[in-house]
Every structure is written in C-alpha cells, then in structure tokens.
N, C-alpha and C positions, 0 to 999 in steps of 0.2 A: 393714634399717632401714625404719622406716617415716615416713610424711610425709601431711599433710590438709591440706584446707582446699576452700574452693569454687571451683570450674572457672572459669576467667578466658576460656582459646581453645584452640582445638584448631588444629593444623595437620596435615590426614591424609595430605598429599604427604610431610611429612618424619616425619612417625609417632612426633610429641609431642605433648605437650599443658599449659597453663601452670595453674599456681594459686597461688591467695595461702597464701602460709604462716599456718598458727595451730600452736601445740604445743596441743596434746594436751587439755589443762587450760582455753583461752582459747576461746570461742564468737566470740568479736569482736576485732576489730584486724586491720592489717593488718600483719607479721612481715615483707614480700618478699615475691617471686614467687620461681617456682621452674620450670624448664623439666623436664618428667618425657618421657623417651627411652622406646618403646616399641619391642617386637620384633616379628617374626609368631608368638615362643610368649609372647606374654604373653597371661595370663588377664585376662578384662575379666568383673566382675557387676556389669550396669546395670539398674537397676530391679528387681532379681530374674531375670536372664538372662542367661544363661553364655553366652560368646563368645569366641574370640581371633585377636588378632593385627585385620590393618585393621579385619574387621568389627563387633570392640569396640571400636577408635579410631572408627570410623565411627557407633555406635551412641551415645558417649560425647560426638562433635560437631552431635550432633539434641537434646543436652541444652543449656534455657538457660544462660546464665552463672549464677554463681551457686551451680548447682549443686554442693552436700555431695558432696567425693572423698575415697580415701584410696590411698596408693602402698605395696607393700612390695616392694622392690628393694634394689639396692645402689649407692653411692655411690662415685664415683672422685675420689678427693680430686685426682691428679696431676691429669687432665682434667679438673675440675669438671664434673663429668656424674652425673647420675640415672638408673637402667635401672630401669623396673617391672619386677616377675616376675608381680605380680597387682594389678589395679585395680577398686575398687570405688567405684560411684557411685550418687547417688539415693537411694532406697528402699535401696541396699544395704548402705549403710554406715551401721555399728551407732550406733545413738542419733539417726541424721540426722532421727529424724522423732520424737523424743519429748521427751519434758521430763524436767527433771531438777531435784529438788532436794537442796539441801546443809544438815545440819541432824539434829536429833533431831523425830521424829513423838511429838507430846503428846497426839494425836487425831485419833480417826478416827470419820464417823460413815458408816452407807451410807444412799445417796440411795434412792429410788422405784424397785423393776425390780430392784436388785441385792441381794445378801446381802453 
C-alpha cells in the first residue's frame, strides 16, 4: 500500500514520522495525519539519495515541514500501524516539483531559444 502527502514531524528516537494525508488525486486538504513506522531496512530517497534505516529517518527530519512524502509499506489493520518498506521525499517524489494540467491541449506555441 501506498500513502502521500507533506511531512508534518519526524520523531528519530522512535523511527516514525507523521504526515497529512492527501489520496492521490487531491494537491490540497487536509485527509488526517498518519503516523508511518519505519525499520533499519527501510529505504529512504531524499532529495535524490539513497539511504536506509536512521540515516534516511535522519536525512528525512533536516527536511522542512511541509515537505512532498510518499510511503509504500504495509498496513496492520489489527494494530493500526503503518511500516514503510520505502520512502521517498523531496525532489524524489514523482510530480513533487512539477505542474500538471488536466484538459485537452488546443495549442501550442514555442517561446524564444526553444523548438
């Protein structure tokens, strides 16, 4: 399963970390928080660098709030718990830094410098 949204807090003694839920579809709102459990093998790409375990939680709590996350782990419904397998933040997580529109393209023209 997977799970997004922007990094709320880090806690690296207990090797979680919170963020506001959005599905997938929603840029904005806020859905809940969501507490994501991390291990010593979870993979962490922060900014474009590979990590795991504290030193990607640790890499992951030098990011402001705010920061674009995304979790793919697995969920324990008995415990209400979240375990990452892999986290990505930043720069690393797809679309975090681009724009997107929804729509048919009726035109296109190019600017100065480009073809």
């Amino acid at each position: 399963q997977r799970v997004r949204g922007p990094l709320v807090n880090v806690d690296v003694a207990e090797s979680r970390y919170t963020i506001v839920v959005r599905p997938w579809r929603h840029f904005h709102g806020d859905f809940g928080r969501l507490r994501i459990n991390t291990t010593g093998e979870t993979v962490f790409d922060v900014d474009g660098q590979a990590l795991t375990g504290s030193e990607g939680l640790e890499a992951l709590a030098a990011l402001p709030q705010g920061t674009p996350t995304a979790a793919f782990g697995t969920l324990d419904v008995v415990n209400r718990s979240y375990t990452a397998t892999q986290v990505y933040a930043g720069s690393s997580v797809p679309g975090a830094d681009s724009d997107a529109v929804r729509g048919a393209v009726d035109h296109r023209r190019a600017t100065q410098g480009t073809d």
